[in-house]
C-alpha positions as CSV (number, residue, x, y, z in Angstrom):
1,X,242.8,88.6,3.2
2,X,239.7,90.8,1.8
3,X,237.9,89.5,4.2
4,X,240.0,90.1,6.9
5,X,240.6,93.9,5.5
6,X,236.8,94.1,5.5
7,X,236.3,93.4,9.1
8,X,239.3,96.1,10.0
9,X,237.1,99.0,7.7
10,X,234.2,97.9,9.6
11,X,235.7,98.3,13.0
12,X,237.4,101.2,12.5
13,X,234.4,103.1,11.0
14,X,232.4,102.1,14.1
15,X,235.5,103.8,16.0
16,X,235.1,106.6,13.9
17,X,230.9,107.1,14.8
18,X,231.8,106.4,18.7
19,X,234.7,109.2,18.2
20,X,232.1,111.8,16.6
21,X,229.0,110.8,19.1
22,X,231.9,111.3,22.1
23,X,232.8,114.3,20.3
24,X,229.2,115.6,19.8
25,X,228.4,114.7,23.5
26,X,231.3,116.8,24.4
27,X,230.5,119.8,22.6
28,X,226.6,119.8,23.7
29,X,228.3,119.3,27.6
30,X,230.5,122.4,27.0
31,X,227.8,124.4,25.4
32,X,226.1,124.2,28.2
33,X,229.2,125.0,30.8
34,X,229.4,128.3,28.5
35,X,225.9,129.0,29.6
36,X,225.8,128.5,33.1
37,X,229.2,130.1,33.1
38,X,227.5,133.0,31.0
39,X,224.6,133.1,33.8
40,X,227.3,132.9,37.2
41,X,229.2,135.9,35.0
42,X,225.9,138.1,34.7
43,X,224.5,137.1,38.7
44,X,228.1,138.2,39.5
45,X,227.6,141.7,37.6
46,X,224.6,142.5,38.7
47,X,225.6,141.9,42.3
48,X,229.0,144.0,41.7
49,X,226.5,147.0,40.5
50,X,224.4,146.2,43.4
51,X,227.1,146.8,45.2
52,X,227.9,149.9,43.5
53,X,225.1,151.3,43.7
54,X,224.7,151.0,47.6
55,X,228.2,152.3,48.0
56,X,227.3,155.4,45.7
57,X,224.1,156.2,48.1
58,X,225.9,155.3,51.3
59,X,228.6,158.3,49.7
60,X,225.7,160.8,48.9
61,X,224.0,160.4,52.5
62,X,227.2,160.6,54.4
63,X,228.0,163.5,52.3
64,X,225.1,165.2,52.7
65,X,224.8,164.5,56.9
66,X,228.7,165.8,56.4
67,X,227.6,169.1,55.3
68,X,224.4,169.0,57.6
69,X,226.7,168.4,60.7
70,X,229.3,170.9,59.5
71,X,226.7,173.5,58.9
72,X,225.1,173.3,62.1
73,X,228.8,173.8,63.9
74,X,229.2,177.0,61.9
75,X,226.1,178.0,62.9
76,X,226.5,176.8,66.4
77,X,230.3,179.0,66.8
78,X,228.4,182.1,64.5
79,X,225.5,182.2,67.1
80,X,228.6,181.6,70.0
81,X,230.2,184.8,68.4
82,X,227.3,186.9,68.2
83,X,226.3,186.0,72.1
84,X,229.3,187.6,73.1
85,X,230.8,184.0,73.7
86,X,234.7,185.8,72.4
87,X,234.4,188.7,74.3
88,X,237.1,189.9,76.6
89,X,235.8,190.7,80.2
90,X,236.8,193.8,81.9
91,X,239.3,193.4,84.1
């Protein structure tokens, strides 16, 4: 019997040291999916402020050639106006 109890201890404390290598492996493997993840999450922000930061120029130009092309159809009806373009001939 104490022999028979001793070969149970023994296989069931190399269970235990495959258990904890497994677990070990498994740990290392998922520290490293935390770090790609990590690196996929920081290309994706710095492609979102990328992205930003084109929209926030495209907004600027097309504001500024807004106020260029409105300006220059003021200008274009003041220069109409002073012309004599709303003048009422004589009839």
């Amino acid at each position: 019997m104490p022999n028979q109890l001793e070969s149970r201890v023994k296989a069931l404390e190399e269970w235990r040291n495959k258990q904890m290598i497994v677990q070990a492996l498994s740990e290392n493997n998922m520290k490293h999916m935390d770090e790609r993840f990590d690196r996929v999450e920081n290309a994706i922000k710095g492609i979102t402020d990328n992205i930003k930061e084109i929209t926030e120029s495209k907004n600027k130009v097309g504001s500024r050639v807004l106020w260029i092309v409105g300006t220059a159809v003021i200008s274009a009806f003041v220069m109409f106006v002073i012309n004599g373009g709303l003048s009422i001939a004589p009839s």
